[in-house]
mmCIF file of the N, C-alpha and C atoms, coordinates in Angstrom:
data_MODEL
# 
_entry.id   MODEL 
# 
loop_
_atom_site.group_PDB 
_atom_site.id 
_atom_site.type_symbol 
_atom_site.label_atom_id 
_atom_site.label_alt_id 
_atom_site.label_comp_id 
_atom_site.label_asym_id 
_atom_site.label_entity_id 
_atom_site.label_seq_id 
_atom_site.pdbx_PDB_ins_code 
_atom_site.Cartn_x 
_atom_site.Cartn_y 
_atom_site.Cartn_z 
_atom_site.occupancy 
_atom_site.B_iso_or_equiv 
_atom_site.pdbx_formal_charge 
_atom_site.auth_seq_id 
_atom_site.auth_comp_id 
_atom_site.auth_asym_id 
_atom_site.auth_atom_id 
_atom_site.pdbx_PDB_model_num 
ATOM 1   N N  . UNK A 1 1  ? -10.544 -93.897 -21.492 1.00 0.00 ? 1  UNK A N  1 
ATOM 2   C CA . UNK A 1 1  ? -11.316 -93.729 -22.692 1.00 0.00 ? 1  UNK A CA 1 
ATOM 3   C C  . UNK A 1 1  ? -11.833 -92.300 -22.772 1.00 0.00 ? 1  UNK A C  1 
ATOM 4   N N  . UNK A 1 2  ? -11.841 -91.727 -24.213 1.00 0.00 ? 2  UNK A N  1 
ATOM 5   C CA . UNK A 1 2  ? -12.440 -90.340 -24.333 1.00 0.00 ? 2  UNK A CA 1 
ATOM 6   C C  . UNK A 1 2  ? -13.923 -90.456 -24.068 1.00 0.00 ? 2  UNK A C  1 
ATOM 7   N N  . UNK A 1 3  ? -14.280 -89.378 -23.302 1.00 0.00 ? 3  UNK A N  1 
ATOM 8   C CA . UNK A 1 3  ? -15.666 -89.065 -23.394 1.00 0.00 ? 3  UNK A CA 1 
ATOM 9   C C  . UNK A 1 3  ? -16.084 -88.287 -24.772 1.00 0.00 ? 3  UNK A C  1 
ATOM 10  N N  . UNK A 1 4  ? -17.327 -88.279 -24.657 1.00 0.00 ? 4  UNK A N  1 
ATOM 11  C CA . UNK A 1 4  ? -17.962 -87.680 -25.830 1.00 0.00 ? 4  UNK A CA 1 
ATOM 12  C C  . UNK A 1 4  ? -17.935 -86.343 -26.234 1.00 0.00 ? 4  UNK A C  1 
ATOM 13  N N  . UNK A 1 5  ? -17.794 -85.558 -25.680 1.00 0.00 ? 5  UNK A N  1 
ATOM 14  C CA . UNK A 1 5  ? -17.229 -84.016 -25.630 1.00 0.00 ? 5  UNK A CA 1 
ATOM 15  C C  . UNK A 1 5  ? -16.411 -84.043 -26.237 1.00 0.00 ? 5  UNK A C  1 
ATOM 16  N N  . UNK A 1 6  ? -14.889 -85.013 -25.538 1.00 0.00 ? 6  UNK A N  1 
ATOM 17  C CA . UNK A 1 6  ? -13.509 -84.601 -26.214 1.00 0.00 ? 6  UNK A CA 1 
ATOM 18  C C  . UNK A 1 6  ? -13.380 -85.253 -27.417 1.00 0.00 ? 6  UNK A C  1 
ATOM 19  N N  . UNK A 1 7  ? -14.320 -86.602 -27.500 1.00 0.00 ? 7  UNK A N  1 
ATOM 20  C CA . UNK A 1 7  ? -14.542 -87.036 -29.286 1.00 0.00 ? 7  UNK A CA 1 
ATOM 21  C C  . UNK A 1 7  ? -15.072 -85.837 -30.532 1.00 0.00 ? 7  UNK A C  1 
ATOM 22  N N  . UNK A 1 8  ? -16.002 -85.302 -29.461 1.00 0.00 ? 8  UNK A N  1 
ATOM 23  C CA . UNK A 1 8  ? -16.832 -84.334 -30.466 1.00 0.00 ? 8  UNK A CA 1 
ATOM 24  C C  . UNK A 1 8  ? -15.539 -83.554 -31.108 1.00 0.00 ? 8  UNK A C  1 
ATOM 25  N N  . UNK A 1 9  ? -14.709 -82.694 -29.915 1.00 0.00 ? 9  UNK A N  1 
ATOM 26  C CA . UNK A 1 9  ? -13.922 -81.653 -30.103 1.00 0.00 ? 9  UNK A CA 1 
ATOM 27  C C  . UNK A 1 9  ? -12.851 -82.253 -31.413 1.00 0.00 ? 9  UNK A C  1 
ATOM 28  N N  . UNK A 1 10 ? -12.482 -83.130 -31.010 1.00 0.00 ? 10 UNK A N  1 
ATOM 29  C CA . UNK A 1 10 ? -11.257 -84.156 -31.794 1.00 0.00 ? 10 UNK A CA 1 
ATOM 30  C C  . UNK A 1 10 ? -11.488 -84.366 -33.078 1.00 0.00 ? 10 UNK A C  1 
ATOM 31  N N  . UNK A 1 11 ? -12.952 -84.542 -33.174 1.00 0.00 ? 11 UNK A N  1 
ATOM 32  C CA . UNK A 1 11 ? -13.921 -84.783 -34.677 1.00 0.00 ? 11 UNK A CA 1 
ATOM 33  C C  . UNK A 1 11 ? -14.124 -83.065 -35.510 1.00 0.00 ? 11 UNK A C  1 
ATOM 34  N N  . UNK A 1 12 ? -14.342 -82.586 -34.724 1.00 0.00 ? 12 UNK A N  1 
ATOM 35  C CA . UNK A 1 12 ? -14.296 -80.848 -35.137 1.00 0.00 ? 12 UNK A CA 1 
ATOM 36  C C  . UNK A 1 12 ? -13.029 -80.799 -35.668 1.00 0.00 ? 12 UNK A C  1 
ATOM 37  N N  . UNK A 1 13 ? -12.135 -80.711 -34.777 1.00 0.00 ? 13 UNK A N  1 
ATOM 38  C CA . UNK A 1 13 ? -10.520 -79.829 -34.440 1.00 0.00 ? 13 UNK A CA 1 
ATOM 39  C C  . UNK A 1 13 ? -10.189 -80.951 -36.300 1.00 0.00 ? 13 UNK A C  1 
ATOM 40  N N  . UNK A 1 14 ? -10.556 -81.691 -36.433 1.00 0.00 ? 14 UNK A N  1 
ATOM 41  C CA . UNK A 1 14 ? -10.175 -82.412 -37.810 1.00 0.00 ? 14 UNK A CA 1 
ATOM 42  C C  . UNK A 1 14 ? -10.858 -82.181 -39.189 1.00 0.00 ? 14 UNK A C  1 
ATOM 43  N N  . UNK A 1 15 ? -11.966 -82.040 -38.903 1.00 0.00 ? 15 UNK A N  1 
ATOM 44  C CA . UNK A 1 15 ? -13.021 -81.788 -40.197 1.00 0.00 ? 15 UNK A CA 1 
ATOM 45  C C  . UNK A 1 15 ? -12.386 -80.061 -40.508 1.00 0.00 ? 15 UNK A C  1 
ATOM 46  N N  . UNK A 1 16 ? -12.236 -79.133 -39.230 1.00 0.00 ? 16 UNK A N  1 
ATOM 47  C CA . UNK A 1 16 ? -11.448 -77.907 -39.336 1.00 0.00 ? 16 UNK A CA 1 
ATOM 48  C C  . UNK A 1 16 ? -10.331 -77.888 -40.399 1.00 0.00 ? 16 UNK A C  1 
ATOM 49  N N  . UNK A 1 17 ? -8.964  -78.492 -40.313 1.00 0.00 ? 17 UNK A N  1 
ATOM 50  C CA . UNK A 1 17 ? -8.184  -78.576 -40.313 1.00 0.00 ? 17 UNK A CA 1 
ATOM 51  C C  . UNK A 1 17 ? -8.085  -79.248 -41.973 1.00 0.00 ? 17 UNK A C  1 
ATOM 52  N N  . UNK A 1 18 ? -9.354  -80.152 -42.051 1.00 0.00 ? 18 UNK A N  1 
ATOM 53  C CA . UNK A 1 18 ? -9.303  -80.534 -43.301 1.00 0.00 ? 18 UNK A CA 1 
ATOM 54  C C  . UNK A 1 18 ? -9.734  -79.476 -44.320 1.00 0.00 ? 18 UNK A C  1 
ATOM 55  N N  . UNK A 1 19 ? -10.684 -79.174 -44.035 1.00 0.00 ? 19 UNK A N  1 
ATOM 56  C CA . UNK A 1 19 ? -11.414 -77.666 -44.667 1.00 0.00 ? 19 UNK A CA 1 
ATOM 57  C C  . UNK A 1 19 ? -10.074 -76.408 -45.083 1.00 0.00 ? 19 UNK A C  1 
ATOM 58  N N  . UNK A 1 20 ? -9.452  -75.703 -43.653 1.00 0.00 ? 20 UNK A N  1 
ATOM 59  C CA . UNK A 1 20 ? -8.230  -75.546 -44.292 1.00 0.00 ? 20 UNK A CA 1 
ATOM 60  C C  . UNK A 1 20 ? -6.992  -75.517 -45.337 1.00 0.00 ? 20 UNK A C  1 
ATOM 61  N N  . UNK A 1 21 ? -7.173  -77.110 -44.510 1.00 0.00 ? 21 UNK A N  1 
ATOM 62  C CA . UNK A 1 21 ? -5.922  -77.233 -45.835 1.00 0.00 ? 21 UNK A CA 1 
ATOM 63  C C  . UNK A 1 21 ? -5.996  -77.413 -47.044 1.00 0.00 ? 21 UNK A C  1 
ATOM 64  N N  . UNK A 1 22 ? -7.333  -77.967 -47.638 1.00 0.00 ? 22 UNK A N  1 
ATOM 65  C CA . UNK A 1 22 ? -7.856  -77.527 -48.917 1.00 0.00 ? 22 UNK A CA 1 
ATOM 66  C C  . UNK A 1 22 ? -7.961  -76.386 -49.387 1.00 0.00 ? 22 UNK A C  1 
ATOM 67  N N  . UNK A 1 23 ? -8.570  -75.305 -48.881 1.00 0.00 ? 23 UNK A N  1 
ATOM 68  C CA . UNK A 1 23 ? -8.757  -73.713 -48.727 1.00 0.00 ? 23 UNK A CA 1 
ATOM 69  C C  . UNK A 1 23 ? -7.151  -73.255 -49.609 1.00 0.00 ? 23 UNK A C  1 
ATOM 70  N N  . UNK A 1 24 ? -6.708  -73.576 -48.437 1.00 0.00 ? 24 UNK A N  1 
ATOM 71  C CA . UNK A 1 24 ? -5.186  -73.153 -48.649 1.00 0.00 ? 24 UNK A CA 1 
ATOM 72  C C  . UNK A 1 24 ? -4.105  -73.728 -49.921 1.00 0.00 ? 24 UNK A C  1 
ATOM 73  N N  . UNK A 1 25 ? -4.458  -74.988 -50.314 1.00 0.00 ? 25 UNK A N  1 
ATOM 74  C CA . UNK A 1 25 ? -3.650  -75.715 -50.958 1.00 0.00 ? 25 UNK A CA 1 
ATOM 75  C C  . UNK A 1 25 ? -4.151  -75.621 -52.690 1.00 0.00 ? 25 UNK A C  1 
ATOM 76  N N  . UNK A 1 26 ? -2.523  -75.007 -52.707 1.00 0.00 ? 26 UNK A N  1 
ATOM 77  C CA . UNK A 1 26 ? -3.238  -74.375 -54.687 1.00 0.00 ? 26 UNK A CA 1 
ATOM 78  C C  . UNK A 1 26 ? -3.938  -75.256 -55.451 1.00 0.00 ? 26 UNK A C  1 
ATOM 79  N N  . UNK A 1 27 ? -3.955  -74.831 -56.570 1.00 0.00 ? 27 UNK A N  1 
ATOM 80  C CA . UNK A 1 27 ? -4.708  -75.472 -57.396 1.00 0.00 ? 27 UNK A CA 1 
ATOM 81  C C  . UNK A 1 27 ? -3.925  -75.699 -58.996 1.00 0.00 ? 27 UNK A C  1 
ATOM 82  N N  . UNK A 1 28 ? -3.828  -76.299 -59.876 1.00 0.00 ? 28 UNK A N  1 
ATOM 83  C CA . UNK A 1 28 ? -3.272  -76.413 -61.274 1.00 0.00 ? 28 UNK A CA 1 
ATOM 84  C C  . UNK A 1 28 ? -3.814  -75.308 -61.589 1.00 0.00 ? 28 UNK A C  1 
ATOM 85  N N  . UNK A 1 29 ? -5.198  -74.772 -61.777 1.00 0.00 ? 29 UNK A N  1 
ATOM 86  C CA . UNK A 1 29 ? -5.708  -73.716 -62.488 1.00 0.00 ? 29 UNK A CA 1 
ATOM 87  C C  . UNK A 1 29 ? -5.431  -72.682 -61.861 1.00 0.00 ? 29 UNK A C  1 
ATOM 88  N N  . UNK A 1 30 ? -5.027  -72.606 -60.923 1.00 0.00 ? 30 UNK A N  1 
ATOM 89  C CA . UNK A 1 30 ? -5.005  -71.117 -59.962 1.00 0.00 ? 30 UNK A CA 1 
ATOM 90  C C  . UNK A 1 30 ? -3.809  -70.384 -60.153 1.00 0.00 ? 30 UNK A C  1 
ATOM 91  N N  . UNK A 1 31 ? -3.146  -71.638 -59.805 1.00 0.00 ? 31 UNK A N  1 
ATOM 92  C CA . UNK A 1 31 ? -1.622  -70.874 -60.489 1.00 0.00 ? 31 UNK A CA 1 
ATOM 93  C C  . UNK A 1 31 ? -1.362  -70.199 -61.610 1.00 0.00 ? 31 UNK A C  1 
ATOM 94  N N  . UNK A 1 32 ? -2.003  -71.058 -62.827 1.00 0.00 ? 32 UNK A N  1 
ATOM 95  C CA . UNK A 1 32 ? -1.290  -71.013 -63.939 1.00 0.00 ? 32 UNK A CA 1 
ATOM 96  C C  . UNK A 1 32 ? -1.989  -69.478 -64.460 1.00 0.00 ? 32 UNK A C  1 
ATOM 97  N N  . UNK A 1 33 ? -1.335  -68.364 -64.868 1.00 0.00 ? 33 UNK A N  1 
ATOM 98  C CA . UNK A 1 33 ? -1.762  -66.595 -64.728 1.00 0.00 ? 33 UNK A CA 1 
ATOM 99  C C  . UNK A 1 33 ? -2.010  -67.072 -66.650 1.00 0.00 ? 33 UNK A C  1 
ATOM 100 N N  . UNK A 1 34 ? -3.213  -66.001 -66.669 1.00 0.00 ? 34 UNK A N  1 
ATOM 101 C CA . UNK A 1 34 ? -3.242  -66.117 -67.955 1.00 0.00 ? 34 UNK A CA 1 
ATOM 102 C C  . UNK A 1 34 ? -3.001  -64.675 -68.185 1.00 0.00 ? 34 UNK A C  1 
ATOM 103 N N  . UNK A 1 35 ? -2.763  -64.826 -69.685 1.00 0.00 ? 35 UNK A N  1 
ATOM 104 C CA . UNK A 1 35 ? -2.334  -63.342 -70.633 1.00 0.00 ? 35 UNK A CA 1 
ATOM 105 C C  . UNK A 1 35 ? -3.499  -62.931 -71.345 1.00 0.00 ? 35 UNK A C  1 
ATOM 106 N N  . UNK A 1 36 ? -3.863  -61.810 -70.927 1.00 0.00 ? 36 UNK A N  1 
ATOM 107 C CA . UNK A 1 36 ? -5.281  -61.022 -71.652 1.00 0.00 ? 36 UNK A CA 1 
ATOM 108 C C  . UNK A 1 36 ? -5.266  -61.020 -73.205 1.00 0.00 ? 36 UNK A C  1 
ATOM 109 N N  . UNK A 1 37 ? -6.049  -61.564 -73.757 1.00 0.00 ? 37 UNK A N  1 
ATOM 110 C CA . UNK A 1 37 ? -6.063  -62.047 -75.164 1.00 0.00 ? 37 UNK A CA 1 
ATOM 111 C C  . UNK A 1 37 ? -6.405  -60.482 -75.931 1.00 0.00 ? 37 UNK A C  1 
ATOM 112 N N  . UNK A 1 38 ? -7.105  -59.464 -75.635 1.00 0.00 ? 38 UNK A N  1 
ATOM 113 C CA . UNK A 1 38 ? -7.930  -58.549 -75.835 1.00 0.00 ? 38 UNK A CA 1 
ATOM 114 C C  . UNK A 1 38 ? -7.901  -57.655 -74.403 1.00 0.00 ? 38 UNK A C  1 
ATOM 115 N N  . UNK A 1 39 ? -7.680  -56.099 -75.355 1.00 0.00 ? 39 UNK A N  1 
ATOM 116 C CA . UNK A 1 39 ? -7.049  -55.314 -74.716 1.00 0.00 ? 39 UNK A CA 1 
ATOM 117 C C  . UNK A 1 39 ? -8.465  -53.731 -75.245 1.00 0.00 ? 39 UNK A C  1 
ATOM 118 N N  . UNK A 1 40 ? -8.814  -53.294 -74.060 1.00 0.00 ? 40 UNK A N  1 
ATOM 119 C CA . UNK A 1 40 ? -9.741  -51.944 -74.236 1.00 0.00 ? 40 UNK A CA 1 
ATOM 120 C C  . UNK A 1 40 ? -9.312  -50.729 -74.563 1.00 0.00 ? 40 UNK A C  1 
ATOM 121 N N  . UNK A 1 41 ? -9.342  -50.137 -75.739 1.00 0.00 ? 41 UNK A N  1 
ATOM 122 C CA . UNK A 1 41 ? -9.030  -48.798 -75.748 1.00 0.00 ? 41 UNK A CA 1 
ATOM 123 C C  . UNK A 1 41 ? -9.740  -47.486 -75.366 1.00 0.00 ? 41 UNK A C  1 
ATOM 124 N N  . UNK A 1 42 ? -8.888  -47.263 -73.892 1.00 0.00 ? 42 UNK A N  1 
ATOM 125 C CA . UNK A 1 42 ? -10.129 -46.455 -73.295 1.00 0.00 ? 42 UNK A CA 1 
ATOM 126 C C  . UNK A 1 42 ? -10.199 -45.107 -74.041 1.00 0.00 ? 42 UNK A C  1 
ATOM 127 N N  . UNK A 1 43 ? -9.495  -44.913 -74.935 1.00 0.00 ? 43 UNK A N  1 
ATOM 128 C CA . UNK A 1 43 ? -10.030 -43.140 -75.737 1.00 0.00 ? 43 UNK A CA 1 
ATOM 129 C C  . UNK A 1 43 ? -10.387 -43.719 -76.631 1.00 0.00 ? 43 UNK A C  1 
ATOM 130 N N  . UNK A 1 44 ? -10.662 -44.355 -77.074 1.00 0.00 ? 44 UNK A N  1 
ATOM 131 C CA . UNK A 1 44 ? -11.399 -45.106 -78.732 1.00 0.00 ? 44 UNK A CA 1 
ATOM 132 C C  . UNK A 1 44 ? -12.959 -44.870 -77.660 1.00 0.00 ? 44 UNK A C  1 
ATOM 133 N N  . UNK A 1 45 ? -13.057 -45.372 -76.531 1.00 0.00 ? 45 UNK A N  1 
ATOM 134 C CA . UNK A 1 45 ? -14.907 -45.456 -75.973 1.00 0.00 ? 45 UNK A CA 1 
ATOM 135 C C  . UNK A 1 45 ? -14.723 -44.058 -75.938 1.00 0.00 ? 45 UNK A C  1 
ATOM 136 N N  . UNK A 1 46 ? -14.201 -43.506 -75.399 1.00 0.00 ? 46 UNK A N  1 
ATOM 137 C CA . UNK A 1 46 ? -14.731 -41.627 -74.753 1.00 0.00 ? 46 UNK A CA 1 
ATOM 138 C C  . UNK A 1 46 ? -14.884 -40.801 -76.143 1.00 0.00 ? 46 UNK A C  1 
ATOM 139 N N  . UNK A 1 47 ? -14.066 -41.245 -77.481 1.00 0.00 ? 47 UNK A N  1 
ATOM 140 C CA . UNK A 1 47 ? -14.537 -40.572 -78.758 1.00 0.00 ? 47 UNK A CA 1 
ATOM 141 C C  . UNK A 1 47 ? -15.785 -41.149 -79.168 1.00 0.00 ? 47 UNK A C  1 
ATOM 142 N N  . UNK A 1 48 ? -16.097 -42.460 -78.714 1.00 0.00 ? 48 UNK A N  1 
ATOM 143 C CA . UNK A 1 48 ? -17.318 -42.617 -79.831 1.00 0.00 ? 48 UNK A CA 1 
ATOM 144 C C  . UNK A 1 48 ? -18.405 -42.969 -78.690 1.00 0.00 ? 48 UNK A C  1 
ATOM 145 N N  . UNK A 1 49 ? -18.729 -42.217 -77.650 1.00 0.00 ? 49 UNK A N  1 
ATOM 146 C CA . UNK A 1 49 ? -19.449 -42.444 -76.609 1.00 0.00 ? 49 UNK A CA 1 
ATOM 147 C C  . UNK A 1 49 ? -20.572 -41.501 -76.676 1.00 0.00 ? 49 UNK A C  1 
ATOM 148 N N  . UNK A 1 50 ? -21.596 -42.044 -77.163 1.00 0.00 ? 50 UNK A N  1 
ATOM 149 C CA . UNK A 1 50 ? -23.202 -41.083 -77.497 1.00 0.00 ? 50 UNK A CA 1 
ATOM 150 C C  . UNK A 1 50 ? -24.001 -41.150 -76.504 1.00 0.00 ? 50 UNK A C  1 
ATOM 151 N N  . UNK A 1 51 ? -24.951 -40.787 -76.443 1.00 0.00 ? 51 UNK A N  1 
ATOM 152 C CA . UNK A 1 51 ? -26.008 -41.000 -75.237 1.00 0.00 ? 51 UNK A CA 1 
ATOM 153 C C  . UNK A 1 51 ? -26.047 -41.103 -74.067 1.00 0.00 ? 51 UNK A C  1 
ATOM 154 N N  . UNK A 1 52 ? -24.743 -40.373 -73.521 1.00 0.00 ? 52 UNK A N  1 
ATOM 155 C CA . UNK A 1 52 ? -24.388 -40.965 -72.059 1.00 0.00 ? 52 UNK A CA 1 
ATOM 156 C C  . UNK A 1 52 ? -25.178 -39.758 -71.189 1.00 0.00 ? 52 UNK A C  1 
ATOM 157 N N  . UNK A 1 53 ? -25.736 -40.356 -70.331 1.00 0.00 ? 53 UNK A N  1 
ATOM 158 C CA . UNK A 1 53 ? -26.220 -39.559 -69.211 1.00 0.00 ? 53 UNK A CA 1 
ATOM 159 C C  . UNK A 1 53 ? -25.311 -38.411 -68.396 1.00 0.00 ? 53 UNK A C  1 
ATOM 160 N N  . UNK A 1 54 ? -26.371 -36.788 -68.823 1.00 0.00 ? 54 UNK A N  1 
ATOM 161 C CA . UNK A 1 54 ? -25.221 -35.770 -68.091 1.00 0.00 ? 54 UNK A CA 1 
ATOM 162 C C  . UNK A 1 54 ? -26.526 -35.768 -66.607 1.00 0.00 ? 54 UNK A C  1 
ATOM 163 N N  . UNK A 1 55 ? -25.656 -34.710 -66.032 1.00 0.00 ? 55 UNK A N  1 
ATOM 164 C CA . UNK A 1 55 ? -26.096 -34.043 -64.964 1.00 0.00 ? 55 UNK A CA 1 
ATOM 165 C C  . UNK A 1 55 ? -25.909 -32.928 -64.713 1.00 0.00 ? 55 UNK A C  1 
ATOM 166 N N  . UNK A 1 56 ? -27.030 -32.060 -64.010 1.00 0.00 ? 56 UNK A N  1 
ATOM 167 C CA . UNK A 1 56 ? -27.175 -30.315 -63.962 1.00 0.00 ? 56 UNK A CA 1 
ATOM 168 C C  . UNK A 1 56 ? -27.109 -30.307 -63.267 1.00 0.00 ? 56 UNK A C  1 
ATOM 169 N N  . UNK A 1 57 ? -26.217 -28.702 -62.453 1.00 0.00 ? 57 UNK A N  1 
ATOM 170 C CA . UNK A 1 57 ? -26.417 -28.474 -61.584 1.00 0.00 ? 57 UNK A CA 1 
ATOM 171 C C  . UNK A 1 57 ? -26.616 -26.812 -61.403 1.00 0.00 ? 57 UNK A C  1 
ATOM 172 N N  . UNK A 1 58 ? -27.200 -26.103 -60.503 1.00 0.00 ? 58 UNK A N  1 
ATOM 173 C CA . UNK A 1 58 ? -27.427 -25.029 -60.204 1.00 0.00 ? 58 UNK A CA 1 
ATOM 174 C C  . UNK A 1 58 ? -26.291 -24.211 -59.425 1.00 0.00 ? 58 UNK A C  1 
ATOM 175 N N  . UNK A 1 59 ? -25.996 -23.090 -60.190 1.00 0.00 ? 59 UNK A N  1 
ATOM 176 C CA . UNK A 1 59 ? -24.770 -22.343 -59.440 1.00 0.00 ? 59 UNK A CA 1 
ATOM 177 C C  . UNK A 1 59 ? -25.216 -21.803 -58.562 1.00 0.00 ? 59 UNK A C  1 
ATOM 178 N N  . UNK A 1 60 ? -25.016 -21.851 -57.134 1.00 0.00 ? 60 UNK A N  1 
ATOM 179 C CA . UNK A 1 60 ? -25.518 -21.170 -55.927 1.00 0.00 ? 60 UNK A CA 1 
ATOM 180 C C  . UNK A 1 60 ? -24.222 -20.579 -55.380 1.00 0.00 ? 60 UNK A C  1 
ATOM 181 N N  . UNK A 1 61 ? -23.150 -20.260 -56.163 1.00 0.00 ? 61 UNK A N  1 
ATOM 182 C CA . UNK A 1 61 ? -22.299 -19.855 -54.841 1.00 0.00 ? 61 UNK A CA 1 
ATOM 183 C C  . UNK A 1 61 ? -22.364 -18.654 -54.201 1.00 0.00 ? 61 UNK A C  1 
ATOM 184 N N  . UNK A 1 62 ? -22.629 -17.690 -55.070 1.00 0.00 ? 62 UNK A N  1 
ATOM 185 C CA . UNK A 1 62 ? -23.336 -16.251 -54.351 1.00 0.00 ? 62 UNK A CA 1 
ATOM 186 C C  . UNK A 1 62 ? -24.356 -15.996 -54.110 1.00 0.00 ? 62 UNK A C  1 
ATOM 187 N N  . UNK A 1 63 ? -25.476 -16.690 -54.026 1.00 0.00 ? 63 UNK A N  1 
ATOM 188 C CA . UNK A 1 63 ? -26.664 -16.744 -53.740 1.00 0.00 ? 63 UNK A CA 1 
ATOM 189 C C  . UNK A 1 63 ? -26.642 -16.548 -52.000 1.00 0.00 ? 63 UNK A C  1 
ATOM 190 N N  . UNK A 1 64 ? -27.114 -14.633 -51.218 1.00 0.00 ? 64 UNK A N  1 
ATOM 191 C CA . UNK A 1 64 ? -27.389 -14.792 -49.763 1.00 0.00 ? 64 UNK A CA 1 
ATOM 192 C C  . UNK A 1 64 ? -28.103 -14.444 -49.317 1.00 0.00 ? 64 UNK A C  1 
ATOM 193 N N  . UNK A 1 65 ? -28.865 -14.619 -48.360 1.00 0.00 ? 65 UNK A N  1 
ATOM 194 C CA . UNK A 1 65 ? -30.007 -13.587 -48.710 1.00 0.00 ? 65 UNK A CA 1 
ATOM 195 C C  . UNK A 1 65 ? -30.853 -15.006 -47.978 1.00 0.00 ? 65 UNK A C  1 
ATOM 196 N N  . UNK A 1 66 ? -32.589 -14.520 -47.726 1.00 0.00 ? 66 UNK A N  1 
ATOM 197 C CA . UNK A 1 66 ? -33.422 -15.726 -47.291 1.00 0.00 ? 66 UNK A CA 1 
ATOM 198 C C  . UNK A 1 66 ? -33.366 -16.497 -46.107 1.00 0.00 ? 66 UNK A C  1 
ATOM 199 N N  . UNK A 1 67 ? -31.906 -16.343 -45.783 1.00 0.00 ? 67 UNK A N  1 
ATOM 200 C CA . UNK A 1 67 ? -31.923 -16.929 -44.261 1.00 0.00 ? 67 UNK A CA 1 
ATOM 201 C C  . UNK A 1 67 ? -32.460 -15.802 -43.093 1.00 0.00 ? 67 UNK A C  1 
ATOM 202 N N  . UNK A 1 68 ? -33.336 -16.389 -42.494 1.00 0.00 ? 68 UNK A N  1 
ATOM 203 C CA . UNK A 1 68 ? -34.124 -15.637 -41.445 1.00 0.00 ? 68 UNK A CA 1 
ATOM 204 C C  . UNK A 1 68 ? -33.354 -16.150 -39.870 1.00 0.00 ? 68 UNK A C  1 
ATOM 205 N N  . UNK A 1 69 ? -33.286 -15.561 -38.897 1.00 0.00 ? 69 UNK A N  1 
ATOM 206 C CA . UNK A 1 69 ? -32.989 -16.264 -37.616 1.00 0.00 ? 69 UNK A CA 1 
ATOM 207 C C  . UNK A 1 69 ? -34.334 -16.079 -36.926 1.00 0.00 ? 69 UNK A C  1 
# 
Protein backbone atom coordinates (compact mmCIF):
# COMPACT_ATOMS: atom_id res chain seq x y z
CA UNK A 1 0.00 0.00 0.00
CA UNK A 2 1.11 3.68 -0.80
CA UNK A 3 2.10 5.73 1.98
CA UNK A 4 1.04 9.18 2.30
CA UNK A 5 3.92 11.04 0.80
CA UNK A 6 3.75 8.98 -2.41
CA UNK A 7 -0.26 9.63 -2.41
CA UNK A 8 0.48 13.25 -1.83
CA UNK A 9 3.14 13.22 -4.79
CA UNK A 10 0.66 11.09 -7.14
CA UNK A 11 -2.20 13.68 -6.20
CA UNK A 12 0.23 16.67 -7.18
CA UNK A 13 2.08 14.93 -10.23
CA UNK A 14 -1.99 14.90 -11.48
CA UNK A 15 -3.66 18.13 -10.48
CA UNK A 16 -0.03 19.32 -12.41
CA UNK A 17 -0.61 17.67 -15.41
CA UNK A 18 -4.23 18.63 -15.43
CA UNK A 19 -3.48 22.36 -15.14
CA UNK A 20 -1.16 21.81 -18.15
CA UNK A 21 -3.02 20.32 -20.37
CA UNK A 22 -5.65 22.84 -20.21
CA UNK A 23 -2.96 25.69 -20.41
CA UNK A 24 -1.89 24.09 -23.47
CA UNK A 25 -5.02 22.86 -25.19
CA UNK A 26 -6.53 25.53 -27.73
CA UNK A 27 -9.40 27.08 -27.56
CA UNK A 28 -12.46 27.81 -30.41
CA UNK A 29 -11.78 31.52 -29.73
CA UNK A 30 -8.09 31.45 -29.76
CA UNK A 31 -7.69 30.07 -32.88
CA UNK A 32 -10.08 31.68 -34.83
CA UNK A 33 -7.54 35.21 -36.02
CA UNK A 34 -9.64 38.07 -36.53
CA UNK A 35 -9.33 40.83 -39.35
CA UNK A 36 -8.87 44.46 -38.05
CA UNK A 37 -12.12 46.12 -38.86
CA UNK A 38 -10.40 49.75 -38.60
CA UNK A 39 -7.18 50.76 -39.65
CA UNK A 40 -4.91 54.12 -38.11
CA UNK A 41 -3.57 56.59 -40.29
CA UNK A 42 -0.42 57.36 -38.81
CA UNK A 43 0.30 60.78 -41.00
CA UNK A 44 -3.37 61.87 -40.81
CA UNK A 45 -2.35 62.03 -36.46
CA UNK A 46 1.24 63.74 -37.04
CA UNK A 47 -0.69 66.49 -39.46
CA UNK A 48 -3.36 67.25 -37.14
CA UNK A 49 -1.42 66.76 -33.84
CA UNK A 50 -1.69 70.13 -31.55
CA UNK A 51 -0.58 70.47 -28.13
CA UNK A 52 1.88 67.89 -27.91
CA UNK A 53 4.50 68.24 -25.37
CA UNK A 54 8.14 69.54 -26.67
CA UNK A 55 11.35 69.43 -24.87
CA UNK A 56 14.50 71.87 -24.49
CA UNK A 57 17.56 71.37 -24.45
CA UNK A 58 20.78 73.38 -23.86
CA UNK A 59 23.67 73.28 -26.41
CA UNK A 60 26.77 72.53 -24.37
CA UNK A 61 29.00 71.06 -26.85
CA UNK A 62 31.72 73.68 -26.73
CA UNK A 63 31.21 74.82 -23.55
CA UNK A 64 35.18 74.31 -21.51
CA UNK A 65 36.31 75.92 -19.16
CA UNK A 66 35.16 75.60 -15.05
CA UNK A 67 36.62 72.37 -14.47
CA UNK A 68 39.07 72.86 -11.61
CA UNK A 69 41.42 69.77 -10.48
Amino acid sequence: MMDKTNLFAAAAAAVILVCVGGWVAPTPDATAATTPTEQIDIMQLTVNAKDTPTEHFSEMTFVFGGCEH
